[in-house]
DRENTORKOL-3810 file (N, C-alpha, C; in nm, 4 decimals):
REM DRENTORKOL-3810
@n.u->3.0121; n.v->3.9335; n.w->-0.9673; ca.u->2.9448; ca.v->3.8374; ca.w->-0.8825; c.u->3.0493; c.v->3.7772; c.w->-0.7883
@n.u->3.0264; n.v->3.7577; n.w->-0.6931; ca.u->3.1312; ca.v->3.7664; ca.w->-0.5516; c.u->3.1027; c.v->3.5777; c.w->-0.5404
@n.u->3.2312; n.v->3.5279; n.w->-0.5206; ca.u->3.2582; ca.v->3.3063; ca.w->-0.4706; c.u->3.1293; c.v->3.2948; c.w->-0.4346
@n.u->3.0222; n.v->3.3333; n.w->-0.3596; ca.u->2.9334; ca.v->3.2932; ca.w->-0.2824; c.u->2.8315; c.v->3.3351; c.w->-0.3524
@n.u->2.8134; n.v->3.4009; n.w->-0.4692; ca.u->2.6790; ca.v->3.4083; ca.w->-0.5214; c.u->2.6968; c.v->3.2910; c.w->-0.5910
@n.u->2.8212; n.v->3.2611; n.w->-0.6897; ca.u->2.8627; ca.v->3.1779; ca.w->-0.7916; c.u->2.8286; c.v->3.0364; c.w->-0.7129
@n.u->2.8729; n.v->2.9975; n.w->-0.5922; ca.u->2.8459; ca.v->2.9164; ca.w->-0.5585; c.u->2.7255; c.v->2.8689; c.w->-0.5702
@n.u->2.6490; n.v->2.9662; n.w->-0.4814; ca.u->2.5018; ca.v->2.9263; ca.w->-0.4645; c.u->2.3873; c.v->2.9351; c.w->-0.6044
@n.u->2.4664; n.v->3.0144; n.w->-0.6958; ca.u->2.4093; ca.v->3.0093; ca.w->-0.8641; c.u->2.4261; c.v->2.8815; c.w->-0.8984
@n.u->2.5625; n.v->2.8146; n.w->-0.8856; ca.u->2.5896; ca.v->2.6790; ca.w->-0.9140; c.u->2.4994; c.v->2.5636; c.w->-0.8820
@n.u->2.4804; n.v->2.6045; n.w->-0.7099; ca.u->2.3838; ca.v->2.4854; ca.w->-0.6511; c.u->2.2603; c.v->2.4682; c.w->-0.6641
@n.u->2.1891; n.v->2.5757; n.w->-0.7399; ca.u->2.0350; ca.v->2.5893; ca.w->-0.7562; c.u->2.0508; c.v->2.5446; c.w->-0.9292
@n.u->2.1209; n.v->2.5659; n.w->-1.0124; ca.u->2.1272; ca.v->2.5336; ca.w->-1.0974; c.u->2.0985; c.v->2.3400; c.w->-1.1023
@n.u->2.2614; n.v->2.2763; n.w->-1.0371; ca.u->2.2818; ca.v->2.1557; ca.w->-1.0140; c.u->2.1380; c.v->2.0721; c.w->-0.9672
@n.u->2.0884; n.v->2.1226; n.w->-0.8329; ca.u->1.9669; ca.v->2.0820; ca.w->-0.8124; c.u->1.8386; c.v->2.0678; c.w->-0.9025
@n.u->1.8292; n.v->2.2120; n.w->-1.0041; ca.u->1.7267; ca.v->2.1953; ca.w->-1.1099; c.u->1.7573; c.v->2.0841; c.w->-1.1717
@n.u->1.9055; n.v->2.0980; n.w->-1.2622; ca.u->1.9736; ca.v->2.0165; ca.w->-1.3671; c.u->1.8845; c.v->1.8409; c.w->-1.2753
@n.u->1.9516; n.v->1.7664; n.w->-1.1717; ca.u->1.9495; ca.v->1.6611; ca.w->-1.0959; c.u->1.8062; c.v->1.6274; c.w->-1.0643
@n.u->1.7229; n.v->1.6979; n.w->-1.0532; ca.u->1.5721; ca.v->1.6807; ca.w->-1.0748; c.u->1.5087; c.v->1.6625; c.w->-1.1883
@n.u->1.5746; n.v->1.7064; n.w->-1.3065; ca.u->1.5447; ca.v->1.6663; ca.w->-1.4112; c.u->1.5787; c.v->1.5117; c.w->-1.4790
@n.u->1.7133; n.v->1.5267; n.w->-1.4649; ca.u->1.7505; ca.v->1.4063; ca.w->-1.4767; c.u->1.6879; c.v->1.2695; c.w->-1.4329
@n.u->1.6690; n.v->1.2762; n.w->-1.2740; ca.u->1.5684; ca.v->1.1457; ca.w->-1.2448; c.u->1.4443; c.v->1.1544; c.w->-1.2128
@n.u->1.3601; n.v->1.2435; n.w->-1.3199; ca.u->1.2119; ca.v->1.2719; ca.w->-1.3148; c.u->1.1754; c.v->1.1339; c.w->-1.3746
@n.u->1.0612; n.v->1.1141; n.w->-1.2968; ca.u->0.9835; ca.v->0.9663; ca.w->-1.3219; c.u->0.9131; c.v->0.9491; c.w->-1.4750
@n.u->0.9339; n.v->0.8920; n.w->-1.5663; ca.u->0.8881; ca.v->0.8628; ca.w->-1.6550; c.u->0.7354; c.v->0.8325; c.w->-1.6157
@n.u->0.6490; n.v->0.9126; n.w->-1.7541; ca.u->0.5161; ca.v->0.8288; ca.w->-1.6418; c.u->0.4226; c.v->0.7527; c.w->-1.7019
@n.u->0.3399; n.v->0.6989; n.w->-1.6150; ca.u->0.2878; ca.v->0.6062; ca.w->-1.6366; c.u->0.1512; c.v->0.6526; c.w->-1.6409
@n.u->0.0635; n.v->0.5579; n.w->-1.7331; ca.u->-0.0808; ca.v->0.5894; ca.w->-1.7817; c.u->-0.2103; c.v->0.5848; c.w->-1.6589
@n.u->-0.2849; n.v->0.6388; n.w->-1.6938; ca.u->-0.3933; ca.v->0.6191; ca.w->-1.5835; c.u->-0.4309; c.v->0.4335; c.w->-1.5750
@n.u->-0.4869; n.v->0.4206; n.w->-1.4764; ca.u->-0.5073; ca.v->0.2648; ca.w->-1.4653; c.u->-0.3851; c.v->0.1414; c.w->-1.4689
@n.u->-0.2616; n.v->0.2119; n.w->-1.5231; ca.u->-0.1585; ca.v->0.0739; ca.w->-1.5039; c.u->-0.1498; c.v->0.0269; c.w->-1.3664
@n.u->-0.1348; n.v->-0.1206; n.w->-1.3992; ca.u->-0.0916; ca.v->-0.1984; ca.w->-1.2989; c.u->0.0013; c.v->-0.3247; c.w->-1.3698
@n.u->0.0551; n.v->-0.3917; n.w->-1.2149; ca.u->0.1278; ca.v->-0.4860; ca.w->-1.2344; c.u->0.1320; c.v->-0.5958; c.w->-1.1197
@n.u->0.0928; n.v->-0.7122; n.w->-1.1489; ca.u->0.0470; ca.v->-0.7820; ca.w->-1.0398; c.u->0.1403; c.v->-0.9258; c.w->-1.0224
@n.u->0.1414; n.v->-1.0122; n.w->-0.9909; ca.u->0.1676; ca.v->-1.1506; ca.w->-0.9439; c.u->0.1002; c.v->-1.2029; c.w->-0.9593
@n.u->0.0901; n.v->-1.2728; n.w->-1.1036; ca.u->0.0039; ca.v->-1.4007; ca.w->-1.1576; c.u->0.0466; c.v->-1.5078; c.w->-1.0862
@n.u->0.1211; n.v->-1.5448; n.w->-1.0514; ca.u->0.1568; ca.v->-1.6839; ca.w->-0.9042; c.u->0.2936; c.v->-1.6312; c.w->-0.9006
@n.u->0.2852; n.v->-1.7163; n.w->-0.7437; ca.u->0.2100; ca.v->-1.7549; ca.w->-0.6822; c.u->0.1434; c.v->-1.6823; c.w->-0.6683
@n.u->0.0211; n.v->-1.7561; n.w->-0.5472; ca.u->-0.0661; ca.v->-1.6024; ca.w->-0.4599; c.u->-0.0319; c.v->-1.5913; c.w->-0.3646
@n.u->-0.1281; n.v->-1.4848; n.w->-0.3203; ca.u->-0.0619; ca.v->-1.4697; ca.w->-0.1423; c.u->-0.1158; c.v->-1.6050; c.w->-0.0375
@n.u->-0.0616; n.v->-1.6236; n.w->0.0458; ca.u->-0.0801; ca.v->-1.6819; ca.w->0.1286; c.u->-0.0279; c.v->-1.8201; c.w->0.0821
@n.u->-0.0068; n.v->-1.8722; n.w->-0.0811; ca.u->0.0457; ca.v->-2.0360; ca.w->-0.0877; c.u->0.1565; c.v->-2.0591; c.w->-0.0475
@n.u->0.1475; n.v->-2.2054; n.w->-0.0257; ca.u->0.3016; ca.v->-2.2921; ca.w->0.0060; c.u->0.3243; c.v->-2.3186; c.w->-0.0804
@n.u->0.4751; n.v->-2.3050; n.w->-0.0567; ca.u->0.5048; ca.v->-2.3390; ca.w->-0.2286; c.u->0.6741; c.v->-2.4467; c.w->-0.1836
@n.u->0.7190; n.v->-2.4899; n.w->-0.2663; ca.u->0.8764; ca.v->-2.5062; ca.w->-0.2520; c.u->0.9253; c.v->-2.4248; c.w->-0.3292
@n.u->1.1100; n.v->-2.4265; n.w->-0.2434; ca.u->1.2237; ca.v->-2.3773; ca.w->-0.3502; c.u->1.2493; c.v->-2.4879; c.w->-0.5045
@n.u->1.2760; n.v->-2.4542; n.w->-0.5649; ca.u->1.2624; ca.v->-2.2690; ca.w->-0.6457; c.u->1.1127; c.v->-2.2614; c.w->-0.6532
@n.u->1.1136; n.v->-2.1218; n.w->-0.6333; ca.u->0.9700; ca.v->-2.1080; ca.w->-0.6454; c.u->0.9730; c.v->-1.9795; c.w->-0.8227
@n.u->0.8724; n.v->-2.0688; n.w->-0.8847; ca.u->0.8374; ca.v->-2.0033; ca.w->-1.0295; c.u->0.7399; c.v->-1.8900; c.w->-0.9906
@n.u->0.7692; n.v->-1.7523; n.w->-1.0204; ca.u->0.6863; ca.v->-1.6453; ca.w->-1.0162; c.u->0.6969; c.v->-1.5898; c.w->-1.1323
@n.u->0.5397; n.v->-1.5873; n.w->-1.1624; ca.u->0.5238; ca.v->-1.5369; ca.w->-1.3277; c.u->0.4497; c.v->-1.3576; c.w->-1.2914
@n.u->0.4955; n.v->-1.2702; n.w->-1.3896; ca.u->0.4498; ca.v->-1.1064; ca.w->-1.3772; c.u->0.3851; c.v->-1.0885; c.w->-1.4624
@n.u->0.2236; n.v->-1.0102; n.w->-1.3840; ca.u->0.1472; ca.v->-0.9696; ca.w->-1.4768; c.u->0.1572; c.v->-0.8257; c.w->-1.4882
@n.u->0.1385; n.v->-0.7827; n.w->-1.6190; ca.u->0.0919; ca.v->-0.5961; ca.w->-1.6202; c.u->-0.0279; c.v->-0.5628; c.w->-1.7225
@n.u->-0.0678; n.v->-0.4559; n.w->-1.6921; ca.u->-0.1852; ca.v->-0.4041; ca.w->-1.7456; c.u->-0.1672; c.v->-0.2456; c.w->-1.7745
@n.u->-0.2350; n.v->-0.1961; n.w->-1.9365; ca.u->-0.1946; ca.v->-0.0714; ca.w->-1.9574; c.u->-0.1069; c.v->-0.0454; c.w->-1.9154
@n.u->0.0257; n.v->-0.1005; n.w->-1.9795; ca.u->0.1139; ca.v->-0.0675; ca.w->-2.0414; c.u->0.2094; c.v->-0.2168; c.w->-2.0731
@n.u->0.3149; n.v->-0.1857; n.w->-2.1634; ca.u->0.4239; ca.v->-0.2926; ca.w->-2.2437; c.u->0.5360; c.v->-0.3295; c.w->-2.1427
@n.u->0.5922; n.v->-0.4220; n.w->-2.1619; ca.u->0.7071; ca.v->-0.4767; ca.w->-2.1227; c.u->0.8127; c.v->-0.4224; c.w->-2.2066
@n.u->0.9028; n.v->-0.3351; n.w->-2.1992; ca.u->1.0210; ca.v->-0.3520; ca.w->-2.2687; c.u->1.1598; c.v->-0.3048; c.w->-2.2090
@n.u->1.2709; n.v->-0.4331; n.w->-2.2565; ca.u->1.3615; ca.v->-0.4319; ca.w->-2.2234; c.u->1.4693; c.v->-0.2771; c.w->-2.1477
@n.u->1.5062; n.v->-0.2776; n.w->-2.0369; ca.u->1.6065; ca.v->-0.1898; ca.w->-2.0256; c.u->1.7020; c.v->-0.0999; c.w->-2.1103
@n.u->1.6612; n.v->-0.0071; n.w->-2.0619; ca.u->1.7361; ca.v->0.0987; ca.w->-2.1901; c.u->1.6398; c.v->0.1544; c.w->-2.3349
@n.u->1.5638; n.v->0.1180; n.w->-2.3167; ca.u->1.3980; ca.v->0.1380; ca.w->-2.4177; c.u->1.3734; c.v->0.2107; c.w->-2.3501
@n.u->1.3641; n.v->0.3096; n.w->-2.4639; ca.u->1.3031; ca.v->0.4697; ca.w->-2.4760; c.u->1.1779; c.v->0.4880; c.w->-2.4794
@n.u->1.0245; n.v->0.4213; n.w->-2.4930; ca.u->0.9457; ca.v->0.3843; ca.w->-2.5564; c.u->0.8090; c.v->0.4387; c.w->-2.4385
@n.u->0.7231; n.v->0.4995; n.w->-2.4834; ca.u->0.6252; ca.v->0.5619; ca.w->-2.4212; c.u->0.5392; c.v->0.4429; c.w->-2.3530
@n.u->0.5064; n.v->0.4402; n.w->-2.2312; ca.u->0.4267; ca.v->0.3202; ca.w->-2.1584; c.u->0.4708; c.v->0.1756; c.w->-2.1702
@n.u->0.5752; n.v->0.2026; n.w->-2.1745; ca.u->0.6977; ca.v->0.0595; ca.w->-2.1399; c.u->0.7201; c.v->0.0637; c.w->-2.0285
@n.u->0.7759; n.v->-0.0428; n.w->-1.9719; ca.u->0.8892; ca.v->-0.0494; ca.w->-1.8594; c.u->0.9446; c.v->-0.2243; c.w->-1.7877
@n.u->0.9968; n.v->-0.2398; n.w->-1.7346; ca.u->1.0571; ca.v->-0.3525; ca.w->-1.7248; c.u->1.0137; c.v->-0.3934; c.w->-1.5467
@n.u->0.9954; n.v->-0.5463; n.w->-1.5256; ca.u->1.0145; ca.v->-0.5610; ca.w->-1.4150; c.u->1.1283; c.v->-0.5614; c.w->-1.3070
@n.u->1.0637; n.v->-0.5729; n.w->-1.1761; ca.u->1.1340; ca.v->-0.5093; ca.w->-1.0921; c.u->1.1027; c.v->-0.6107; c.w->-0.9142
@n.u->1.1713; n.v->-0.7248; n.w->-0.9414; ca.u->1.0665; ca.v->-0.8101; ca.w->-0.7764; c.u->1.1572; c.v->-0.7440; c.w->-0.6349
@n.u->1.0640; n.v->-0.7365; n.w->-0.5506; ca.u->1.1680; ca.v->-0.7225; ca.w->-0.4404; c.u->1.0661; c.v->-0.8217; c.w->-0.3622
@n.u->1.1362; n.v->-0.8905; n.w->-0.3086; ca.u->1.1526; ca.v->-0.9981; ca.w->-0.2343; c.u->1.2082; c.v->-0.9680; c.w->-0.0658
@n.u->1.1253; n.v->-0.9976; n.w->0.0217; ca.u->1.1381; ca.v->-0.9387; ca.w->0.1775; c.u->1.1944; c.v->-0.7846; c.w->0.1609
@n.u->1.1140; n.v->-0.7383; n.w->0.1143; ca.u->1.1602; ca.v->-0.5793; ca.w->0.1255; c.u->1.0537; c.v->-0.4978; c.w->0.2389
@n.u->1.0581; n.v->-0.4706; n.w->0.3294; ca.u->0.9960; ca.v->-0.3851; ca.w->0.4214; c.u->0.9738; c.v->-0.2480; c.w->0.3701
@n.u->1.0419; n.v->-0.1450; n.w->0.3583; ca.u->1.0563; ca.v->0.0201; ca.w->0.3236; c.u->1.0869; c.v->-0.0206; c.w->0.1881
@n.u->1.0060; n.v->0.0515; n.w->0.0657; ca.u->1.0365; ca.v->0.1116; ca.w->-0.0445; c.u->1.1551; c.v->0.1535; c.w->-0.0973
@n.u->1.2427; n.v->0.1517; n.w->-0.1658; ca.u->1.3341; ca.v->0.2068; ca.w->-0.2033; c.u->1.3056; c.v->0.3524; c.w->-0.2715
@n.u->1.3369; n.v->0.4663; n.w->-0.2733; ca.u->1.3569; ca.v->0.5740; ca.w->-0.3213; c.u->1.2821; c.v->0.5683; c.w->-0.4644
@n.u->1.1852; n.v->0.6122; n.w->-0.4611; ca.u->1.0971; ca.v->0.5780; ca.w->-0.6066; c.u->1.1304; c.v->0.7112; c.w->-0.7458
@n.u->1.1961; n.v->0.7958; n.w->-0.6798; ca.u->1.2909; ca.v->0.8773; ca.w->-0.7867; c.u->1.4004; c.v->0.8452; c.w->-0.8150
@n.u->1.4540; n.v->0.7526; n.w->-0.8077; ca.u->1.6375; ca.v->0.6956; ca.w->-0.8487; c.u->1.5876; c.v->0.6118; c.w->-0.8940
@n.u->1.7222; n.v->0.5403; n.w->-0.9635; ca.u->1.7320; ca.v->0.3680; ca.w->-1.0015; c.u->1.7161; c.v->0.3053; c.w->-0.9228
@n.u->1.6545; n.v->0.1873; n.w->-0.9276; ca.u->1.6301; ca.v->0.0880; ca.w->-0.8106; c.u->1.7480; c.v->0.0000; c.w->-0.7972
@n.u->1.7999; n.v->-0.0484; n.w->-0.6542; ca.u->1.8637; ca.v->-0.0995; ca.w->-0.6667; c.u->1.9009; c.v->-0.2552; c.w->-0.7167
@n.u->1.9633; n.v->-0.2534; n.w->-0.7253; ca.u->1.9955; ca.v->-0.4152; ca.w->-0.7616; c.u->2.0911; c.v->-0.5274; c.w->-0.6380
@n.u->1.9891; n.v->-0.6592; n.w->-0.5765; ca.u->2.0433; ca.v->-0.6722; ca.w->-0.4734; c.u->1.9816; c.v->-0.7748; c.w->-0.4511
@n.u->2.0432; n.v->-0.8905; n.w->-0.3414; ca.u->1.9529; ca.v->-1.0031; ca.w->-0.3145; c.u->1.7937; c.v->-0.9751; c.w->-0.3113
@n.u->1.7613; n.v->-0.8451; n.w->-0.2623; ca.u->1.6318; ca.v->-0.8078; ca.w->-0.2224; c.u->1.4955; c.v->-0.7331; c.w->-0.3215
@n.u->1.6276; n.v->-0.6705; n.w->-0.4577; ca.u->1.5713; ca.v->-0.5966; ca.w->-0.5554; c.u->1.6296; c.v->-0.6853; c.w->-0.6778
@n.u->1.5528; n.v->-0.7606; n.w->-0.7494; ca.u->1.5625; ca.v->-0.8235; ca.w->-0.8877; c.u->1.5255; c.v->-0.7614; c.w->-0.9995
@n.u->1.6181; n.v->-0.8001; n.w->-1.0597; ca.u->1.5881; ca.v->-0.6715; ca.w->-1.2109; c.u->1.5981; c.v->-0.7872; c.w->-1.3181
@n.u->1.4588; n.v->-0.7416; n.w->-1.3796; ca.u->1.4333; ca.v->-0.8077; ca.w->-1.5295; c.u->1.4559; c.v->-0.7158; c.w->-1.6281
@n.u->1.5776; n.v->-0.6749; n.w->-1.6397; ca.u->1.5797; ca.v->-0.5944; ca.w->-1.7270; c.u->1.5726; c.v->-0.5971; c.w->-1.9186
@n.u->1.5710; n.v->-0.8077; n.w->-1.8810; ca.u->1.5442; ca.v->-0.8455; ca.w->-2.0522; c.u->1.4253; c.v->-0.8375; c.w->-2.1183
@n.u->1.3198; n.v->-0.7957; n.w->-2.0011; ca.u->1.1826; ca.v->-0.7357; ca.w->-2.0568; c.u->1.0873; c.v->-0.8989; c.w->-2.0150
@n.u->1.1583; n.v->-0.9897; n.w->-1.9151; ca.u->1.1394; ca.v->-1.1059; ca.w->-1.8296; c.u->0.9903; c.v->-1.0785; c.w->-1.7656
@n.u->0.9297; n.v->-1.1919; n.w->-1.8284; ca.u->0.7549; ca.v->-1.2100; ca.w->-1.7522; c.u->0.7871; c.v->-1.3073; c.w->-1.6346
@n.u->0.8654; n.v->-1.3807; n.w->-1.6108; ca.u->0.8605; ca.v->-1.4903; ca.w->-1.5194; c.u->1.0019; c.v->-1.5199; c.w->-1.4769
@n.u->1.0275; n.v->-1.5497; n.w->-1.3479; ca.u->1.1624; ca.v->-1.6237; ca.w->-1.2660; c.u->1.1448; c.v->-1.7397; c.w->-1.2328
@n.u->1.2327; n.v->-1.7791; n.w->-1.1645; ca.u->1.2402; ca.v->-1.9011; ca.w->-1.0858; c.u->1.3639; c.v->-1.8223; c.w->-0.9836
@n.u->1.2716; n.v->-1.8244; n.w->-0.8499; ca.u->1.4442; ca.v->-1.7895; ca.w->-0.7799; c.u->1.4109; c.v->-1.8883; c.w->-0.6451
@n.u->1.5222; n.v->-1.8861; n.w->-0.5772; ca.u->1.5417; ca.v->-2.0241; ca.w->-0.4329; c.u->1.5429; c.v->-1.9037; c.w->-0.3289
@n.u->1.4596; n.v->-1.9418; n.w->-0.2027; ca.u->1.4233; ca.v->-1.8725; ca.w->-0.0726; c.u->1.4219; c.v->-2.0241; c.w->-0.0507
@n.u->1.4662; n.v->-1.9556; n.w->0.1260; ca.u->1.4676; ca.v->-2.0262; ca.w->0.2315; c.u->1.3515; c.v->-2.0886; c.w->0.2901
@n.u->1.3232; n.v->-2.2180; n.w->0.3460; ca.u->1.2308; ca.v->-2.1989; ca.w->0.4194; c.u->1.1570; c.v->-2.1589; c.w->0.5356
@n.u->1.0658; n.v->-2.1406; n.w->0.5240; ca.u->0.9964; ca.v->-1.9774; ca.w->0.6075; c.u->0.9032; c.v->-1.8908; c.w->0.5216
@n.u->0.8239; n.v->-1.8377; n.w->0.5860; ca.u->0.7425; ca.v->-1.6824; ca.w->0.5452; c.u->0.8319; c.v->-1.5907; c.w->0.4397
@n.u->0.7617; n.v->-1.5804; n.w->0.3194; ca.u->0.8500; ca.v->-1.4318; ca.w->0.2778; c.u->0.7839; c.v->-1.3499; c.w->0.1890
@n.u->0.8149; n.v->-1.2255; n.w->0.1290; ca.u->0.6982; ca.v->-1.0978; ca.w->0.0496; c.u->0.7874; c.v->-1.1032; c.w->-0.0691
@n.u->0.6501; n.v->-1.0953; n.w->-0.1544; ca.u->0.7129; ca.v->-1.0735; ca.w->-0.2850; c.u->0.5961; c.v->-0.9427; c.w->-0.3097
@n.u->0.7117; n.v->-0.8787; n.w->-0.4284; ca.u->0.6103; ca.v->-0.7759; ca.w->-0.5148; c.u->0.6794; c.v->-0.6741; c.w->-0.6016
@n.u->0.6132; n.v->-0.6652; n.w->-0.7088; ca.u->0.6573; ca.v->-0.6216; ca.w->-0.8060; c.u->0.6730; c.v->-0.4866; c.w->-0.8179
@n.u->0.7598; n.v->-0.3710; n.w->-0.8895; ca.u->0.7361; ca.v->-0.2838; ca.w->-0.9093; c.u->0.7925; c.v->-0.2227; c.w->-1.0835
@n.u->0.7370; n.v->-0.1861; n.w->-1.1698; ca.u->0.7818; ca.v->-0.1691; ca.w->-1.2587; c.u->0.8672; c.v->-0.0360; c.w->-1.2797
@n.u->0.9938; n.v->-0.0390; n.w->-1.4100; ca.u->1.0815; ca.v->0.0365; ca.w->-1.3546; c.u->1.1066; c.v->0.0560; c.w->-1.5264
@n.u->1.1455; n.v->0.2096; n.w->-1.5467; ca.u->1.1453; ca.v->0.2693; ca.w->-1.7073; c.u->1.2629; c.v->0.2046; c.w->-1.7551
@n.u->1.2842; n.v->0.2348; n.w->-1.8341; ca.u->1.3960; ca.v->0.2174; ca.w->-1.9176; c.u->1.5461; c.v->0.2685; c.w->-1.8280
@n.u->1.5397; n.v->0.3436; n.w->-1.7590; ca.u->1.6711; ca.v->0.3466; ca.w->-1.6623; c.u->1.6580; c.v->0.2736; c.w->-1.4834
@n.u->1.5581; n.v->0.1897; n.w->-1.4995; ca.u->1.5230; ca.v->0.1322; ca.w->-1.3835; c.u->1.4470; c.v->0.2537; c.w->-1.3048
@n.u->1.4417; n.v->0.3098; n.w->-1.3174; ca.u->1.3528; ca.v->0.4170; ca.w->-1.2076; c.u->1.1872; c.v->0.3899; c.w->-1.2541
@n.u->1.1251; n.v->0.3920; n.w->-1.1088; ca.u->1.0378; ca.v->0.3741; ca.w->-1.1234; c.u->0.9377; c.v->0.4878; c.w->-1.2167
@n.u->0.7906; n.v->0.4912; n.w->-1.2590; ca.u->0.7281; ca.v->0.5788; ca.w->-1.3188; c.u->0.6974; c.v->0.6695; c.w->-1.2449
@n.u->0.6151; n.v->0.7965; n.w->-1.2576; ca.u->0.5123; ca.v->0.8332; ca.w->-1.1827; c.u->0.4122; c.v->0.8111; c.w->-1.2349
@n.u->0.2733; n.v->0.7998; n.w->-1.1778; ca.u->0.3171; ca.v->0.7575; ca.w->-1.0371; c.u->0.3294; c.v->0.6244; c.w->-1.0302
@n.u->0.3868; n.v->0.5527; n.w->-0.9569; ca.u->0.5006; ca.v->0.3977; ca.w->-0.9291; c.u->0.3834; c.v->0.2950; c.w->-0.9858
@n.u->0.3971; n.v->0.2269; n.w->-1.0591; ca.u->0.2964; ca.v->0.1159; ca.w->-1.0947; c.u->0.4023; c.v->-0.0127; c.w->-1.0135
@n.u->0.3070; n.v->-0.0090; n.w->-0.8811; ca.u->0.3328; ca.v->-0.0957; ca.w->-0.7971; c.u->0.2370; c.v->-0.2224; c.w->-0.7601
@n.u->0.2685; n.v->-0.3268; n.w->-0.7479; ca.u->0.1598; ca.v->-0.4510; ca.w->-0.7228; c.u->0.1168; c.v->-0.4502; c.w->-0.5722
@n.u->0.0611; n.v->-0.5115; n.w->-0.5544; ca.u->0.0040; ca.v->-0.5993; ca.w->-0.4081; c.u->0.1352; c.v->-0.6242; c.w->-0.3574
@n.u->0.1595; n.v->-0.6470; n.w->-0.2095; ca.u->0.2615; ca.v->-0.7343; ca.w->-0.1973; c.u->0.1936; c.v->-0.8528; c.w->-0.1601
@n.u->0.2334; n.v->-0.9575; n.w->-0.1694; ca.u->0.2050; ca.v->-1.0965; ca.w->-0.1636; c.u->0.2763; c.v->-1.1731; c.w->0.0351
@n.u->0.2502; n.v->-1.2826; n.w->0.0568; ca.u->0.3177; ca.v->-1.3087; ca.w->0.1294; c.u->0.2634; c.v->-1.4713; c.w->0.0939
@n.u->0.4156; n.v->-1.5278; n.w->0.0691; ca.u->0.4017; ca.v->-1.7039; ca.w->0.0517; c.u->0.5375; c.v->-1.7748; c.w->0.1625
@n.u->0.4916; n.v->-1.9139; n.w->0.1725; ca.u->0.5247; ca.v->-1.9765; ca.w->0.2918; c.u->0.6099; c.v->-2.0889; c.w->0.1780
@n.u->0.7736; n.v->-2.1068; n.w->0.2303; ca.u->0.8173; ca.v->-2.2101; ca.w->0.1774; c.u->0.8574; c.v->-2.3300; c.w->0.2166
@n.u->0.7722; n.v->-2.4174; n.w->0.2022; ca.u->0.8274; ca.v->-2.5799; ca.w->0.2972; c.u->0.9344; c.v->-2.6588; c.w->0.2766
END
């Protein structure tokens, strides 16, 4: 076998291998996960308390192996989706409950801003398919 088959044996391999690896854990028919408060459209002040709801399926902590689990996930003024086959990131914009957390308290500015949840497996990656909420939009005075 001649550098250039080996190579390209290598890279179709790697690619299978790497697709496997961050295949979406999945999620049951009917799950959801919503924003028990606020709602959309309230004023609220900083800190603002946001409590997470889910349905068909469990909350459990990061790193839980556990069939129809998964942990929350807020992103907060996020426009574009993050990559729903990787780990999500972690970032002013992407909050990770990874202690298996129903509720925050976090401080925004005042002004317009989006919240919304997305739940994320045991390695933060989202399920298939993504048990994603509403996004919300609340006003902070």
């Amino acid at each position: 076998m001649s550098a250039k088959q080996v190579s390209i044996l290598v890279g179709a391999v790697w690619c299978a291998f790497s697709t496997l690896i961050w295949a979406g854990t999945p999620a049951p028919e009917g799950a959801q996960v919503y924003i028990i408060s606020p709602v959309d459209g309230e004023v609220v002040t900083s800190p603002v308390r946001v409590r997470f709801g889910l349905s068909g399926m469990g909350v459990a902590p990061a790193g839980t192996d556990r069939k129809h689990t998964g942990h929350h996930h807020l992103l907060i003024d996020v426009d574009k989706l993050p990559p729903l086959d990787r780990p999500l990131p972690s970032d002013a914009h992407h909050k990770h409950f990874g202690g298996g957390q129903t509720e925050t308290e976090i401080e925004l500015t005042p002004g317009k801003h989006t919240l919304q949840l997305l739940l994320g497996d045991g390695n933060h990656i989202p399920h298939e398919p993504a048990v994603l909420s509403k996004k919300i939009t609340i006003e902070v005075k």
